[in-house]
C-alpha positions, 0 to 999 in steps of 0.5 A: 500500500501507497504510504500515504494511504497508509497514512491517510488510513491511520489519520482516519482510524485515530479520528474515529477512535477519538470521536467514538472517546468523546461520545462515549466520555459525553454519554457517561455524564449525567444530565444537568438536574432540572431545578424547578418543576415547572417555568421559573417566573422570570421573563427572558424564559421564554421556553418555560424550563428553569433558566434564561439561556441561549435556547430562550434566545433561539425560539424568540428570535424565531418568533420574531422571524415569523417562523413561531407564532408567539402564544402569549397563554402558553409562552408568557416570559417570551416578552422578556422586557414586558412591553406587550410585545416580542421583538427583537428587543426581547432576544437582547434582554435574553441575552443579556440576562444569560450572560449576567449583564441584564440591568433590570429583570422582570419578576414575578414575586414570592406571592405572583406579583408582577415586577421589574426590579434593577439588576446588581443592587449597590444599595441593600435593605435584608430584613431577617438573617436569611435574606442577608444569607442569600445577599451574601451567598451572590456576593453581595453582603458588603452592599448591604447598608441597613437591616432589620435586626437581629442581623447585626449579630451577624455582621462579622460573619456574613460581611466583616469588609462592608464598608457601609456604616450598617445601620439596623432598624425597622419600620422607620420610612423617614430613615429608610429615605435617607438611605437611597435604597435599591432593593428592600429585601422582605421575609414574609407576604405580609410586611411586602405592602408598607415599603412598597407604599412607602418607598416607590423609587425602592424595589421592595421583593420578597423571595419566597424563602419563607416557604421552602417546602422541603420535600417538593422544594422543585415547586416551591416559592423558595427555589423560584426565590433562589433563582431569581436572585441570580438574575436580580444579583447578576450571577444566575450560575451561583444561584443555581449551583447553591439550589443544587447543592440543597437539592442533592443534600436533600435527596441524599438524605431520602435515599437513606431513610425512604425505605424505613418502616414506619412504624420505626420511625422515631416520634418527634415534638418540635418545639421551642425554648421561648414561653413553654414548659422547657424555658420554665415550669411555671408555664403550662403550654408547650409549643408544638410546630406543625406540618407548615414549619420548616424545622417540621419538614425537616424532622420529616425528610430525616425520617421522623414523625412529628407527634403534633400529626393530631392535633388540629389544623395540624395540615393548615397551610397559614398555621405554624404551631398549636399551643396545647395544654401540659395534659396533651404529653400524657397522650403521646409518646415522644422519642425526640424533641427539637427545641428552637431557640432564639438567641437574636431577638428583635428586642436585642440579645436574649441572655435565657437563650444559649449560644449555638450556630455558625457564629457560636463556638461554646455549645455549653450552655445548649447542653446545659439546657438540655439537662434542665429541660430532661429534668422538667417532671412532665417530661420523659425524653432521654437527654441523649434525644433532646435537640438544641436548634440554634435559630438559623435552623428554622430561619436560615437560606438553606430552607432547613435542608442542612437541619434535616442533616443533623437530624438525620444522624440523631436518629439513625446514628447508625446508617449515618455511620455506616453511610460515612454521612457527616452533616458537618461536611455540608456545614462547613460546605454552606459557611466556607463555600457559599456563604463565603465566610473567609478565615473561618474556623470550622473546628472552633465552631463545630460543636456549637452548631447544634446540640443533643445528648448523643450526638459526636463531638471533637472531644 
C-alpha cells in the first residue's frame, strides 16, 4: 500500500477512535438536574424550563422571524422586557440576562406579583438573617447598608469588609429615605405592602424563602426565590449551583431513610425554648410546630414523625404551631424533641437563650439546657434525644435542608455511620463555600452548631 494511504488510513482510524472517546466520555455524564418543576417566573424564559439561556434566545428570535407564532397563554416570559410585545428587543434582554449583564429583570414575586426590579443592587435593605444569607451567598453582603435586626449579630460573619456604616432598624420610612435604597429585601407576604407604599423609587421583593417546602422544594416559592436572585444579583450560575447543592443534600438524605418502616420511625415534638414548659415550669403550654414549619419538614425528610400529626389544623397551610395544654404529653409518646431557640431577638440579645450556630463556638450552655429541660417532671425524653436548634435552623437560606442533616444522624446514628454521612461536611460546605465566610474556623465552631445528648463531638 501507497504510504500515504497508509497514512491517510491511520489519520482516519485515530479520528474515529477519538470521536467514538468523546461520545462515549459525553454519554457517561449525567444530565444537568432540572431545578424547578415547572417555568421559573422570570421573563427572558421564554421556553418555560428553569433558566434564561441561549435556547430562550433561539425560539424568540424565531418568533420574531415569523417562523413561531408567539402564544402569549402558553409562552408568557417570551416578552422578556414586558412591553406587550416580542421583538427583537426581547432576544437582547435574553441575552443579556444569560450572560449576567441584564440591568433590570422582570419578576414575578414570592406571592405572583408582577415586577421589574434593577439588576446588581449597590444599595441593600435584608430584613431577617436569611435574606442577608442569600445577599451574601451572590456576593453581595458588603452592599448591604441597613437591616432589620437581629442581623447585626451577624455582621462579622456574613460581611466583616462592608464598608457601609450598617445601620439596623425597622419600620422607620423617614430613615429608610435617607438611605437611597435599591432593593428592600422582605421575609414574609405580609410586611411586602408598607415599603412598597412607602418607598416607590425602592424595589421592595420578597423571595419566597419563607416557604421552602422541603420535600417538593422543585415547586416551591423558595427555589423560584433562589433563582431569581441570580438574575436580580447578576450571577444566575451561583444561584443555581447553591439550589443544587440543597437539592442533592436533600435527596441524599431520602435515599437513606425512604425505605424505613414506619412504624420505626422515631416520634418527634418540635418545639421551642421561648414561653413553654422547657424555658420554665411555671408555664403550662408547650409549643408544638406543625406540618407548615420548616424545622417540621425537616424532622420529616430525616425520617421522623412529628407527634403534633393530631392535633388540629395540624395540615393548615397559614398555621405554624398549636399551643396545647401540659395534659396533651400524657397522650403521646415522644422519642425526640427539637427545641428552637432564639438567641437574636428583635428586642436585642436574649441572655435565657444559649449560644449555638455558625457564629457560636461554646455549645455549653445548649447542653446545659438540655439537662434542665430532661429534668422538667412532665417530661420523659432521654437527654441523649433532646435537640438544641440554634435559630438559623428554622430561619436560615438553606430552607432547613442542612437541619434535616443533623437530624438525620440523631436518629439513625447508625446508617449515618455506616453511610460515612457527616452533616458537618455540608456545614462547613454552606459557611466556607457559599456563604463565603473567609478565615473561618470550622473546628472552633463545630460543636456549637447544634446540640443533643448523643450526638459526636471533637472531644
Amino acid at each position: 500500500m501507497d504510504k500515504k494511504i497508509q497514512m491517510v488510513a491511520i489519520v482516519v482510524v485515530i479520528a474515529v477512535v477519538a470521536a467514538a472517546a468523546v461520545f462515549f466520555i459525553s454519554s457517561q455524564k449525567e444530565d444537568p438536574r432540572i431545578l424547578l418543576d415547572g417555568a421559573l417566573e422570570v421573563y427572558g424564559n421564554a421556553d418555560n424550563n428553569w433558566t434564561v439561556d441561549n435556547s430562550d434566545a433561539d425560539f424568540v428570535q424565531s418568533i420574531v422571524d415569523g417562523k413561531t407564532v408567539w402564544n402569549k397563554n402558553e409562552n408568557p416570559y417570551a416578552d422578556a422586557n414586558h412591553d406587550g410585545k416580542v421583538d427583537s428587543a426581547d432576544v437582547t434582554q435574553i441575552k443579556d440576562l444569560a450572560k449576567n449583564n441584564a440591568k433590570t429583570v422582570w419578576i414575578k414575586d414570592g406571592v405572583g406579583t408582577e415586577m421589574e426590579v434593577k439588576c446588581k443592587p449597590q444599595r441593600i435593605y435584608a430584613f431577617q438573617v436569611q435574606n442577608a444569607e442569600l445577599a451574601t451567598i451572590m456576593g453581595y453582603g458588603d452592599k448591604i447598608v441597613a437591616g432589620g435586626p437581629p442581623i447585626q449579630y451577624y455582621e462579622p460573619y456574613l460581611f466583616p469588609g462592608n464598608p457601609n456604616d450598617v445601620q439596623y432598624f425597622s419600620g422607620d420610612y423617614e430613615r429608610f429615605s435617607e438611605l437611597n435604597l435599591d432593593l428592600y429585601l422582605v421575609f414574609a407576604p405580609t410586611q411586602i405592602a408598607t415599603p412598597t407604599e412607602k418607598l416607590p423609587n425602592v424595589d421592595v421583593v420578597y423571595l419566597g424563602l419563607y416557604y421552602p417546602r422541603i420535600a417538593d422544594m422543585e415547586s416551591s416559592v423558595f427555589a423560584q426565590g433562589i433563582l431569581k436572585a441570580g438574575y436580580i444579583f447578576g450571577d444566575k450560575e451561583r444561584a443555581e449551583g447553591y439550589l443544587n447543592f440543597l437539592l442533592d443534600l436533600r435527596d441524599e438524605i431520602n435515599s437513606y431513610v425512604k425505605d424505613i418502616p414506619d412504624a420505626d420511625r422515631p416520634e418527634v415534638l418540635v418545639s421551642q425554648l421561648s414561653n413553654t414548659y422547657y424555658s420554665s415550669e411555671d408555664v403550662k403550654t408547650v409549643v408544638a410546630y406543625t406540618k407548615n414549619d420548616a424545622v417540621s419538614q425537616a424532622v420529616a425528610l430525616a425520617g421522623g414523625k412529628n407527634v403534633a400529626r393530631d392535633l388540629p389544623n395540624y395540615d393548615s397551610e397559614t398555621s405554624y404551631a398549636q399551643r396545647p395544654e401540659l395534659e396533651w404529653l400524657d397522650t403521646v409518646d415522644i422519642d425526640y424533641t427539637t427545641v428552637h431557640f432564639q438567641r437574636y431577638a428583635w428586642t436585642g440579645l436574649d441572655q435565657n437563650s444559649p449560644e449555638g450556630g455558625y457564629t457560636a463556638t461554646d455549645s455549653k450552655g445548649m447542653y446545659d439546657w438540655i439537662s434542665t429541660i430532661a429534668g422538667r417532671p412532665l417530661l420523659d425524653i432521654d437527654e441523649d434525644n433532646i435537640i438544641m436548634l440554634p435559630q438559623e435552623n428554622r430561619n436560615g437560606s438553606h430552607g432547613s435542608i442542612l437541619t434535616a442533616a443533623y437530624l438525620f444522624q440523631a436518629f439513625y446514628p447508625d446508617i449515618a455511620k455506616k453511610n460515612h454521612f457527616d452533616p458537618d461536611k455540608y456545614m462547613k460546605e454552606f459557611v466556607t463555600k457559599w456563604l463565603g465566610i473567609s478565615n473561618y474556623d470550622y473546628a472552633a465552631h463545630k460543636d456549637a452548631m447544634i446540640a443533643w445528648g448523643a450526638r459526636p463531638t471533637n472531644d
